[in-house]
LUMSEDO-364810 format. One record per residue: x, y, z of N, C-alpha, C in turn; residue in three letters. Coordinates in steps of 0.1 Angstrom, whole numbers, plus 5000, padded with zeros to 4 digits. Each point is the difference from the previous one (the first is absolute). Layout:
% LUMSEDO-364810
XYZXYZXYZALA...
% end
This chain:
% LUMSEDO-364810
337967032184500350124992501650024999UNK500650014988500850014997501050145000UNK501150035011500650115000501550034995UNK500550134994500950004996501050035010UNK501449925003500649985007501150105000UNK500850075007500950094998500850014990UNK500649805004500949994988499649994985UNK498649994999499350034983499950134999UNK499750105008500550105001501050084994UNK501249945004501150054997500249944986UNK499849964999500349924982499150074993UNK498750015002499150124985501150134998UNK500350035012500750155002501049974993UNK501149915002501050004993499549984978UNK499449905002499550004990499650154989UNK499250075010499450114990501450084999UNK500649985012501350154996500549944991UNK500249844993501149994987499150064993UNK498849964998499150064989500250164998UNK500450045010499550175002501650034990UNK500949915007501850074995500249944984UNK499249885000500249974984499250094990UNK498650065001500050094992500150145000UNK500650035013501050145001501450024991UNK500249845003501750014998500050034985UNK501850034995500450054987499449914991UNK500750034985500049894992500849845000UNK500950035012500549914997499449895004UNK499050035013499149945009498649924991UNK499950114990498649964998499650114990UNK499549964991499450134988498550025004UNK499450144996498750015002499249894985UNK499249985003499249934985499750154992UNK500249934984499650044990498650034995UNK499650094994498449984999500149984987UNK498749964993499950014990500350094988UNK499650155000500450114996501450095004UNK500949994996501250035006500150135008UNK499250134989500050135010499350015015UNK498949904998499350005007500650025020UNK500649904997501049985012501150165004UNK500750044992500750084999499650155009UNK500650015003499550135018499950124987UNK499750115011499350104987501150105001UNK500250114987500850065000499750105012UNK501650084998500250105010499050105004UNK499550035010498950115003500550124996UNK498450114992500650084999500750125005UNK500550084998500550135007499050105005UNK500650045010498750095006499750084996UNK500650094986499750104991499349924991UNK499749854998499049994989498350004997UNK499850034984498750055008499149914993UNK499549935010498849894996499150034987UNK499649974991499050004988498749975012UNK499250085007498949895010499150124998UNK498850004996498850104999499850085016UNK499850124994500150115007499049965015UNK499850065008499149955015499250065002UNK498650025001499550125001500450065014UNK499150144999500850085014498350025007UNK499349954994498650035009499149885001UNK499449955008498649884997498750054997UNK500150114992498850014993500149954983UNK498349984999500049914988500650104986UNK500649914994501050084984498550014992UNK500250134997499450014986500349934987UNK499049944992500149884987499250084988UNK500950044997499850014985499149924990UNK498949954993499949964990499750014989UNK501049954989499650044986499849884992UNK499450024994499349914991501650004987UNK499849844997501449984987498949974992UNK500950074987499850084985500749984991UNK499749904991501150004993500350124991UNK501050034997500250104991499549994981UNK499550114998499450024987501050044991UNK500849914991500750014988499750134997UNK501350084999499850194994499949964983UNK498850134996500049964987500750154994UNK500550014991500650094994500849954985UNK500550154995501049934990501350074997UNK500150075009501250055004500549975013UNK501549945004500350005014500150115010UNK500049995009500050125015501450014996UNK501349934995500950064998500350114993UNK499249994986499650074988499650165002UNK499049985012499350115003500150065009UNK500849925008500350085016498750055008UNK499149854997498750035011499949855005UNK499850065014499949835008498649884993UNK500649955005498549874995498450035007UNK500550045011499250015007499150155000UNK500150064988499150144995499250035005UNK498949925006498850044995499649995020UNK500449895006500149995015499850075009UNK499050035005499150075011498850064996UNK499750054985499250064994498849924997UNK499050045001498849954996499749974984UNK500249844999499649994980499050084994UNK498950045004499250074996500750174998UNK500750055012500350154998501349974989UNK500649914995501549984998499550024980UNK498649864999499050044987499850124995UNK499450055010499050144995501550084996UNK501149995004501050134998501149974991UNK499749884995501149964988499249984990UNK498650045000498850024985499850124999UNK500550105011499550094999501350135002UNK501249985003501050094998500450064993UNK499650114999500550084987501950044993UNK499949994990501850004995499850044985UNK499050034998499950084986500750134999UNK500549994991501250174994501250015009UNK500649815010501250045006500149884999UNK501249944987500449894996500949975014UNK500550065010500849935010499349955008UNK498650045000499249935013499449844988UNK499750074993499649854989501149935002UNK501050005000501449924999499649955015UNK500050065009499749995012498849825007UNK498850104991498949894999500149884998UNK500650004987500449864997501349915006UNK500750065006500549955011499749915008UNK498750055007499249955012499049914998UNK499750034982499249914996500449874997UNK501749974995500749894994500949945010UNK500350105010500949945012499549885007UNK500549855004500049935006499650045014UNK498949945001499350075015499049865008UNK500249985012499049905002498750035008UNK499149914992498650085002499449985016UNK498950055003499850015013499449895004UNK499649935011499849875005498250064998UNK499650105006498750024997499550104986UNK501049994995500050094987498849974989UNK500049814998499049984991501150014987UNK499150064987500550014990500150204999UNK499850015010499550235001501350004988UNK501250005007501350104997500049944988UNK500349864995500049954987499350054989UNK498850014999499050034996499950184995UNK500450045009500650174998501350014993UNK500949915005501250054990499749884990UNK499649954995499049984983499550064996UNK499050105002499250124997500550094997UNK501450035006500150144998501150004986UNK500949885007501249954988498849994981UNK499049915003498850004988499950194998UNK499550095007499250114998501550084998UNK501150015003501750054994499849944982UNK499749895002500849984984500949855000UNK500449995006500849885005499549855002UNK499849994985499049855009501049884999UNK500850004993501149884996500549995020UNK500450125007500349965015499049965007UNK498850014994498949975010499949884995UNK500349944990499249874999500949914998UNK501450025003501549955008499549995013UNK499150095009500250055015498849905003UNK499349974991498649935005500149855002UNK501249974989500349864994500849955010UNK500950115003501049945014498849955014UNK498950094998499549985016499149934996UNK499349934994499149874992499050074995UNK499749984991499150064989498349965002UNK500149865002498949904995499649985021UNK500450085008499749985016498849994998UNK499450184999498750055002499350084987UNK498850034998499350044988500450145001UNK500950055006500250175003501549974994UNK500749925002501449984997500149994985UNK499049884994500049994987499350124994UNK499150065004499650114991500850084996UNK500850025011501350114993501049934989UNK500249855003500949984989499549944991UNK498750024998499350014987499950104989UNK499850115013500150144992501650024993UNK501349955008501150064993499949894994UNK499749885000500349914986499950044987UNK498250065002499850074985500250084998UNK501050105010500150104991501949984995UNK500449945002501249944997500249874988UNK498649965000500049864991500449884998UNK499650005019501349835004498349955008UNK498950004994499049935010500049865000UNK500449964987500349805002499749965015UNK501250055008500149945009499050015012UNK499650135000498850015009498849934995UNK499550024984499349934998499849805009UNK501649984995499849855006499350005014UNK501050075009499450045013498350024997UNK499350054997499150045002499049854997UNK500649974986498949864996500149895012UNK501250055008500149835010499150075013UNK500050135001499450065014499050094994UNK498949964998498750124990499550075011UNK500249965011499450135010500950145002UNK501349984994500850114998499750134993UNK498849934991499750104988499950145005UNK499850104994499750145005498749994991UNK499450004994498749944989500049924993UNK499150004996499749864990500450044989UNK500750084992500250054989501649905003UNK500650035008501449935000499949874998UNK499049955003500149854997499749954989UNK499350124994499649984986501150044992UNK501150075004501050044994501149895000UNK499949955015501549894997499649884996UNK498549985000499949844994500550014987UNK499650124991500050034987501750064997UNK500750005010501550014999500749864999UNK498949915009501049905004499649904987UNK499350024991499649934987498649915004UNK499150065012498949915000499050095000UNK499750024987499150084989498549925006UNK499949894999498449965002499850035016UNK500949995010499350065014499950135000UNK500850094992500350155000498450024994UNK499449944990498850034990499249945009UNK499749905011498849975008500250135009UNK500750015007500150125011499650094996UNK500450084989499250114991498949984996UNK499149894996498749974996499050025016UNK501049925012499250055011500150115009UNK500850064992500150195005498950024992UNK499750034990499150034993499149975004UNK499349854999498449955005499950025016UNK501050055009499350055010500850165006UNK500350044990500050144997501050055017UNK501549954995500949985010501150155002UNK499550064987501250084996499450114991UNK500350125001499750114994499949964985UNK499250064992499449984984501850064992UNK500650095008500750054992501849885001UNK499649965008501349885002499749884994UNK498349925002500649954995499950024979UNK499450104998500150004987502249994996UNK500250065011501550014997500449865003UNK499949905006500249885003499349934987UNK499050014991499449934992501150034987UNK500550094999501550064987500849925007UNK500050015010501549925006500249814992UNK498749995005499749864996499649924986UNK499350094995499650004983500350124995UNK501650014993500450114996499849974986UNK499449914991499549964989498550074995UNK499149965012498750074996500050184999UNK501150045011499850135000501350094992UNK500349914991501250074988499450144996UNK498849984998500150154989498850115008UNK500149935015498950075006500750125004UNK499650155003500450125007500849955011UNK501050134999500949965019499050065011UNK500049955011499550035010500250155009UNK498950035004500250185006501249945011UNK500850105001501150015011499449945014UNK500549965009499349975014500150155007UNK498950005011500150145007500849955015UNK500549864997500949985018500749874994UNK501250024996501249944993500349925018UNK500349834992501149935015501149934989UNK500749995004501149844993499549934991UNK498849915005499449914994499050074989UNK499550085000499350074990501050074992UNK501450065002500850024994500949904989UNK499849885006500849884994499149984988UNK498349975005499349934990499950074988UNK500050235003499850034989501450004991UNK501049985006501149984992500049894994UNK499849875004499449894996499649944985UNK499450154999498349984987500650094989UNK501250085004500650094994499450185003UNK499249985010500050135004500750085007UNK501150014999500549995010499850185004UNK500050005017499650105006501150135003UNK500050154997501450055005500050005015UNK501250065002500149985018500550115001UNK499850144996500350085004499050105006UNK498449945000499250045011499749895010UNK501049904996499049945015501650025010UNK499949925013500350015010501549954994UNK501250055013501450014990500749835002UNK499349915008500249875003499849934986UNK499350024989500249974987500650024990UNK500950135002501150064991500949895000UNK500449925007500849855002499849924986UNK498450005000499549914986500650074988UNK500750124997499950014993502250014998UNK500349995007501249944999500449874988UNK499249915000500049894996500150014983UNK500849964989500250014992498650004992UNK498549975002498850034995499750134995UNK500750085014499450134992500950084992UNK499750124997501050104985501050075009UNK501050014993501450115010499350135008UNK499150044989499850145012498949965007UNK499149905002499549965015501149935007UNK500849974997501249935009500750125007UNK500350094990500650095004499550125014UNK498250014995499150095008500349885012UNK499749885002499949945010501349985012UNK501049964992501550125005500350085008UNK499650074994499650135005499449995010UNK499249975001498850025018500249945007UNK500749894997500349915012501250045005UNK501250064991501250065008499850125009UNK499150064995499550145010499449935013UNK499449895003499749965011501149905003UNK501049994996501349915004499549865002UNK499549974992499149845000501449964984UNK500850094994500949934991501050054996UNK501349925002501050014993500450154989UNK500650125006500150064994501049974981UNK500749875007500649954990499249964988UNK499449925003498349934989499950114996UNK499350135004498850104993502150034990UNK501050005002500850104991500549854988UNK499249895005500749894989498750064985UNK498650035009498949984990500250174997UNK500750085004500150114992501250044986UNK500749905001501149984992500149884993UNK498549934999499749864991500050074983UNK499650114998500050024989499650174993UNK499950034988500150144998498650035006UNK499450135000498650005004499550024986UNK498949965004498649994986499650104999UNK499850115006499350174998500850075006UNK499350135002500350105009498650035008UNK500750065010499050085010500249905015UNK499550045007499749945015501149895006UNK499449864997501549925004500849964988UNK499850044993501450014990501150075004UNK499150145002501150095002500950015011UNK499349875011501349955012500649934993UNK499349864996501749934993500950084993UNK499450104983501350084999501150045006UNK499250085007500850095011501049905011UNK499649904999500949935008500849904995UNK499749954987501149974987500950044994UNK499650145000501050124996501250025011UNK499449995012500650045014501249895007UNK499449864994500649875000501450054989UNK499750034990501049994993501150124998UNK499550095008501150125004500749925011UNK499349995007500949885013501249934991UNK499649904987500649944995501550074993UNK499950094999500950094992500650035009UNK499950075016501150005004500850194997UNK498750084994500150084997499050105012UNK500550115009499950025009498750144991UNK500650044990499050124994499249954998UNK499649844997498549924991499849995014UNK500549935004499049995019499450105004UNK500450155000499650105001498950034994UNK500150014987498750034991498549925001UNK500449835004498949935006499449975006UNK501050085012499249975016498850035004UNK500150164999498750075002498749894994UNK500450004983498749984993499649865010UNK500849895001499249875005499750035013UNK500850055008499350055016498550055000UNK499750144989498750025002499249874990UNK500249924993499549944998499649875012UNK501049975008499849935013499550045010UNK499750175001499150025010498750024995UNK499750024988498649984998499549865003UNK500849894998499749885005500049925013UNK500650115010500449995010500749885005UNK501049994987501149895000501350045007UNK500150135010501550075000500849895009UNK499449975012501249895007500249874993UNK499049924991500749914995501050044990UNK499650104986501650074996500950035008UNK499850045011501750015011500149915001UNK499749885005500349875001500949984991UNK499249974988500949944989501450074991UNK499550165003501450094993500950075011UNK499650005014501250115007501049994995UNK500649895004501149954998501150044989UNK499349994993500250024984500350125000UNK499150105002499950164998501450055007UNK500449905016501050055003501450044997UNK500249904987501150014991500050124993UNK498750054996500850124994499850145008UNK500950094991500250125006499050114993UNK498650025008499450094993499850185010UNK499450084993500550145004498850045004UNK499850095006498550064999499049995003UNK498950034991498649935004500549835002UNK500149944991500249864995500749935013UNK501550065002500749985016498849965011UNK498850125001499750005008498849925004UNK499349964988499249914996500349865005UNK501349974990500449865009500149965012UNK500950125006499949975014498949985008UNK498750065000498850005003499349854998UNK500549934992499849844994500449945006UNK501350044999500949895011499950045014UNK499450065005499350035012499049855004UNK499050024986498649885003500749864995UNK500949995004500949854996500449935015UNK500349895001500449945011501350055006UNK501050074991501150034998499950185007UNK499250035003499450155006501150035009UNK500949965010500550025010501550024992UNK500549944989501250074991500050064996UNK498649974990500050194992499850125012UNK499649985008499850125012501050105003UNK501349934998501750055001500350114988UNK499449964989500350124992499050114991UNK499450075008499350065001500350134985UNK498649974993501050114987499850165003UNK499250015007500350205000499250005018UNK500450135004500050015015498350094999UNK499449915007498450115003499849915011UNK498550055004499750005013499249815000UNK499649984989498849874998501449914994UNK500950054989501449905000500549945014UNK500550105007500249995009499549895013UNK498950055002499049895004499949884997UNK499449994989500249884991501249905003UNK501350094998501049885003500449945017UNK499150145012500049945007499249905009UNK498750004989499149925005500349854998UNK501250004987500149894998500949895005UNK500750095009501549965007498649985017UNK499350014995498850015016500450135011UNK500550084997500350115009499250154993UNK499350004999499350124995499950075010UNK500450015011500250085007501150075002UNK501049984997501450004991500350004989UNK499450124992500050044983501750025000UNK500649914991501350054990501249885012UNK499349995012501249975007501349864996UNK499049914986500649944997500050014984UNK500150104993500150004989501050124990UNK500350004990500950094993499350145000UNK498850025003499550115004499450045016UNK500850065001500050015019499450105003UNK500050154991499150055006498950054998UNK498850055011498950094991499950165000UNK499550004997499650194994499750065016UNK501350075006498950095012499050105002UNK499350015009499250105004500550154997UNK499550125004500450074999500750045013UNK501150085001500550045010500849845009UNK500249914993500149885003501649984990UNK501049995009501349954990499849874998UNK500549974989500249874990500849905013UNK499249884997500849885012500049864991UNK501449975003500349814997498649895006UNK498749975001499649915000500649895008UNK500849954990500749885004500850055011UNK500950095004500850035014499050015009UNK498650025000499650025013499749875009UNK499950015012499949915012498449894994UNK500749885000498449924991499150035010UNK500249965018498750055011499550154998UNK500950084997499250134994498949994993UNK500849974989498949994987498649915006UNK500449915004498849945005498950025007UNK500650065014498950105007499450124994UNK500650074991499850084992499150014987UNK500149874995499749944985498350124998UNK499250005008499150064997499650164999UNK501450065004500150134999500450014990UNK501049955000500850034987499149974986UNK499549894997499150004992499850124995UNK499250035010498950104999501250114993UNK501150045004500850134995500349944988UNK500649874996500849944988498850024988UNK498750045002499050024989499049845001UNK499849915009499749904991498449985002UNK499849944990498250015001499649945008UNK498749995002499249945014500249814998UNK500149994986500649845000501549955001UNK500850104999501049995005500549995016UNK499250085006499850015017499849915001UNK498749924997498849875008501849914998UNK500349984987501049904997501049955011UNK501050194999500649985011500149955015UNK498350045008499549975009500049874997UNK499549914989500249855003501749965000UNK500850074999501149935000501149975010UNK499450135011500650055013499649875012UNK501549995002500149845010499550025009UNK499550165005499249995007498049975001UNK499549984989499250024995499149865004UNK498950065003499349855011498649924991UNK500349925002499249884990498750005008UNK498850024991498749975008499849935008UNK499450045010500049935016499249844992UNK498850034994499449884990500549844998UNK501250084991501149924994500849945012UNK500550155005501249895011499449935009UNK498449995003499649885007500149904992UNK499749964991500449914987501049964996UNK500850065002501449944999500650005012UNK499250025015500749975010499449835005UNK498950004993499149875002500549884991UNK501550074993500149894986499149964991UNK499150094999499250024988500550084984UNK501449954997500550074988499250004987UNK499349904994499250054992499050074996UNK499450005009498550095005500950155001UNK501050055009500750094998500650064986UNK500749944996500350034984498750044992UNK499049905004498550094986499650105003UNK499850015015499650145006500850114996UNK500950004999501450084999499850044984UNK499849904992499850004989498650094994UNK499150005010498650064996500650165005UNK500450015008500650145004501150074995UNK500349964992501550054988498950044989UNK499049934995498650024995499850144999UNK499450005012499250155006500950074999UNK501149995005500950134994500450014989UNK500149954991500650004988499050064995UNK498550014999498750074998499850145012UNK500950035001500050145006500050025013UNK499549885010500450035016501250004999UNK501150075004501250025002500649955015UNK499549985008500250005012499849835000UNK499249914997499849825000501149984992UNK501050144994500749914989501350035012UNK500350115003500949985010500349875010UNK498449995005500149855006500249864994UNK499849994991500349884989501149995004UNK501050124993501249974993501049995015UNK499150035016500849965011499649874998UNK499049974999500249845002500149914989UNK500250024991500849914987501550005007UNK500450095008501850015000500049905014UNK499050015008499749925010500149855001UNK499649944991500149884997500349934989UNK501050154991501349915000499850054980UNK499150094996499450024990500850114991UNK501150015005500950114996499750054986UNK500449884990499949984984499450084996UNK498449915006498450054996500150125004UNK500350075010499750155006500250094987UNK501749944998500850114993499149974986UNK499949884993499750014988498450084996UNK499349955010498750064997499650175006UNK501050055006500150125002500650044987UNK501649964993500350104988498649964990UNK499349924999498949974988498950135004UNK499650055008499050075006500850134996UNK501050055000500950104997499750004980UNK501049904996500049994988499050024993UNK498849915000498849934993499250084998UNK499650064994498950054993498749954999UNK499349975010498249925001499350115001UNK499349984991498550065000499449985009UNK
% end
């Protein structure tokens, strides 16, 4: 066996220390090798400072197990609307915490009849860009189509239906079936309907659009087998049999009126040349009668009813009131006159003819209960001239129900207790009569010296707002008012769960059914409204539909 000898020994040793000093030593001795990747080799930058603070996830402080969350991912449902949230100043998210069912029932059923600011209101919430609920269904859509149809407004509803797909579901197309015909654009549903026939709403429509779409012999078998198996009431399809052979039945009798008028039975009897009036049936038809088919004064009656429910263009009803001279006297004649006449004292520029025609077209607009769309279209106008008197005082009163309410407010024409008011309801401080207007003060009490209004302490007035009332003379709807206006004034516990839940839409209808009930005589739900209209942000609305409730004259 072979052993290593001292002197081999000593020679590995020497050996490894060259090894050990040649790759210790400098460069001059010897370089380290290169690697392939240049950084790679490269020593790492400087450490950091002991004030820096690591990006490293937080550590827990206990060994018990974390609570986990799980939620289910959702994609998001395209918001349908036709107005932006910028437009309207309502989030996308409207409708969000609320039950589609409770959200339905209260946008079919909210009352805004005889207060054009809540109707302004309505349609708001009806055309605002909003996204629908994950378990919503078609509820909220389906309601605001209904209600937009049962207003008057179907050109938005069947924009609103078209945006969110028409031809989805047989509840989707029904509705834009209905505004088709009553607008006179059904071509296109028709097509829809011939490529998807389970869409139909009855078999009358299919009998209708084959026979639109120029396929006469399937339109005449379909009706031959409504008939031989007796598919459809005796009185439709006799009206479907004119529709189809309007040759055999030239010189036959017109048919008795229907006792339950739809679209489609509207269309056909127009069709055959019967055409139906629409001033008893429901006001979603007065639309049809817009359309150059019918005579000026159904255009004009139709006009008319649809601007009272703000379903149109105050501008439109004053284009078709000034198309031409009127044809008689009495009833709606005697509005266009009166507002031809009124148009053209405007035109003159003569402050005595303005005077002499106000009155007349005013009560001619409140019989029609046209007064806020006339403020609409004339404040402005009236503002230029300088009238005295009754007339002065008249105007002002108009330019109250105008969007413009909070300028005319400033010049108040004669000092009383309801002027007064009036201009401070409209600056939103009615609890502060005169404090911002050219009439400052009111009539004191007895034993009571005369006081500046405007000099007193505003927290005064405020804590006070309800006494004083009471001494200032003002009626019990002047109180409720005030009381909604006072910043201290507390929004139904109801509601502020609702809007504490971020439930803003459902909040707003409620709010909206309860401006209702007071406006109809509870006085006290109207106080509460009009806190929570200012609550979430409803200022406008507060102010405008309070001076209308003041102004307006409703039966």
């Amino acid at each position: 066996m072979r052993t290593n000898t001292p002197k081999k020994l000593r020679m590995k040793a020497r050996f490894f220390a060259f090894l050990v000093c040649t790759f210790c030593a400098g460069p001059g001795l010897a370089q380290a090798p290169l690697t392939v990747i240049d950084w790679l080799g490269q020593p790492d930058s400087a450490p950091p400072l002991p004030s820096t603070v690591l990006l490293e996830p937080p550590v827990t402080g206990s060994a018990a197990h974390p609570q986990i969350t799980v939620t289910p991912l959702q994609a998001l449902l395209p918001p349908i609307g036709l107005v932006a949230p910028s437009a309207t100043g309502l989030p996308i998210d409207l409708w969000r915490g609320s039950s589609p069912n409770d959200i339905a029932d209260l946008i079919r059923s909210v009352s805004v009849q005889g207060t054009p600011a809540m109707q302004s209101l309505l349609f708001t919430l009806l055309l605002s860009e909003s996204r629908p609920l994950q378990e919503e269904g078609d509820a909220i859509l389906l309601a605001r189509l209904d209600r937009l149809i049962a207003l008057g407004a179907a050109d938005p509803a069947q924009a609103l239906v078209e945006q969110a797909g028409p031809s989805t579901t047989p509840a989707r197309f029904q509705r834009w079936f209905f505004t088709t015909l009553i607008s006179g654009d059904e071509d296109r549903a028709c097509a829809a309907l011939i490529a998807s026939p389970f869409l139909a709403p009855d078999y009358r429509a299919r009998i209708f659009c084959a026979a639109r779409r120029g396929d006469w012999p399937t339109a005449a078998l379909m009706l031959e087998s409504a008939h031989a198996l007796g598919m459809l009431p005796k009185a439709q399809l006799d009206l479907l049999d004119r529709f189809l052979n309007p040759d055999i039945f030239e010189l036959a009798p017109p048919l008795p009126l229907p006792d339950h008028s739809d679209p489609l039975t509207f269309r056909l009897y127009e069709t055959i040349g019967e055409r139906l009036p629409t001033a008893p049936l429901p006001r979603a038809f007065a639309a049809a009668d817009l359309r150059d088919l019918a005579g000026w004064k159904a255009q004009l009656e139709a006009a008319e009813r649809l601007t009272r429910a703000g379903a149109l263009n105050p501008n439109q009803l004053l284009g078709l009131y000034t198309d031409r001279s009127p044809a008689a006297s009495g009833g709606i004649w005697d509005r266009v006159d009166a507002l031809q006449h009124f148009e053209a004292a405007l035109n003159s520029a003569s402050s005595d003819e303005v005077a002499s025609a106000l009155p007349t077209v005013w009560e001619a607009m409140q019989q029609a209960g046209l007064e806020v769309g006339f403020s609409d279209l004339f404040s402005t106008q009236l503002a230029r001239f300088n009238l005295t008197g009754a007339e002065a005082e008249l105007s002002w009163r108009i330019r109250l129900l105008a969007p413009t309410y909070e300028i005319a407010s400033h010049s108040v024409p004669s000092v009383s207790v309801e002027n007064t008011f009036l201009a401070a309801l409209a600056q939103g401080t009615p609890g502060q009569p005169g404090s911002n207007t050219s009439a400052t003060t009111t009539q004191p009490t007895e034993g009571e010296a005369p006081a500046a209004l405007g000099n007193t302490d505003p927290n005064e007035l405020q804590s006070n707002s309800a006494r004083r009332a009471t001494r200032a003379g003002y009626s019990p709807l002047m109180q409720s008012i005030t009381q909604g206006f006072e910043d201290s004034a507390e929004v139904p516990e109801k509601i502020q769960r609702l809007l504490d839940n971020g439930q803003l839409g459902e909040a707003i209808l409620r709010t909206m059914n309860l401006f209702a009930r007071g406006a109809q005589g509870n006085l006290g739900d109207l106080s509460k409204s009009l806190a929570a209209l200012r609550a979430v942000g409803l200022e406008d609305t507060a102010r405008r539909a309070t001076l209308q409730l003041m102004l307006l004259e409703r039966g």
